[in-house]
N, C-alpha and C positions, 0 to 999 in steps of 0.2 A: 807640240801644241803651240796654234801661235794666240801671241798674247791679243788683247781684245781693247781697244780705248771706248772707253766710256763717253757718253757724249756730253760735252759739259750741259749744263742746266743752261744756263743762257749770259749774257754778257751783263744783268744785274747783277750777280752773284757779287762779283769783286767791289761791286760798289755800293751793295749791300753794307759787304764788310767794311768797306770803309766808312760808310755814311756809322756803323756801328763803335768801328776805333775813333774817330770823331769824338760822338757820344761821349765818350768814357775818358777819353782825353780832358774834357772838356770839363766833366764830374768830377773827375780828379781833381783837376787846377781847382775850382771852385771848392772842394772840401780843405786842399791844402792850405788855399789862402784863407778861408774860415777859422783854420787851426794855427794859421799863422797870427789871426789877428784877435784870437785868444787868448794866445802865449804874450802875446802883448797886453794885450787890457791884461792879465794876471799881473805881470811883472810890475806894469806900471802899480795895481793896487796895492801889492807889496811895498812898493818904495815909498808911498806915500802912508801906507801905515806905519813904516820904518821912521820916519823922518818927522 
């Protein structure tokens, strides 16, 4: 039996995905540094109630 390739969808496909990892790349950064600058404003209110 011989094997059969499939025909790809078309040359969007990969830049789909990318335009996709992008995205989320992108949501990531922006959420970590939102939590980054969280952990900060906490800390700092701590020390300033500490003090």
């Amino acid at each position: 039996m011989a094997e059969q390739k499939t025909p790809s969808k078309s040359k969007s496909a990969p830049a789909g995905r990318e335009d996709r990892l992008k995205a989320a790349l992108k949501a990531n950064l922006a959420r970590r540094k939102a939590q980054a600058k969280a952990r900060t404003a906490q800390a700092d209110a701590e020390n300033d109630n500490k003090g």
